[in-house]
C-alpha positions, 0 to 999 in steps of 0.5 A: 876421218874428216882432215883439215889443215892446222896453223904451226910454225914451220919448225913445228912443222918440219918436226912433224914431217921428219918424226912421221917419216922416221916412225912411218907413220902420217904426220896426222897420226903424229899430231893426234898421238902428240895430243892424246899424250898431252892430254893425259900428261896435263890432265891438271891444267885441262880439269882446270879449264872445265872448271873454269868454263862452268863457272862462267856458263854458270854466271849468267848471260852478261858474264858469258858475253862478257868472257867471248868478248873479253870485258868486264861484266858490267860494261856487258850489262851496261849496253845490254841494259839488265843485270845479269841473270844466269843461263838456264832463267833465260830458257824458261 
């Protein structure tokens, strides 16, 4: 498994360090257990967050730009010059 380096702060990060060791496991596997059980436990909030991403990549181009970009879908327009049209008349 591929590993790379996660930005915490360094209490999070002693915690990490003492719990692994106190459950002798790796830290790595206390992060990615930490993650599962958030996961689950806040299946609410990530079902919402797909919605949520649907709905923008359903909108169009401009709004997807817009999103990345955090302005408003017409100032996206404005520049681009078009009105915005959904994502899948773009590929056609």
């Amino acid at each position: 498994m591929s590993q790379a380096p996660i930005k915490v702060d360094e209490g999070t990060k002693e915690r990490i360090r003492y719990l692994a060791a106190l459950i002798d496991t790796t830290q790595a596997d206390v992060v990615d257990r930490a993650v599962r059980e958030y996961v689950v436990r806040h299946a609410d909030l990530v079902e919402k967050g797909i919605d949520h991403a649907r709905s923008v990549l359903g909108a169009g181009n401009a709004a997807i730009a817009a999103h990345l970009l955090d302005v408003p879908v017409a100032a996206v327009e404005r520049v681009a010059g078009t009105r915005s049209r959904p994502a899948s008349a773009s590929r056609a």
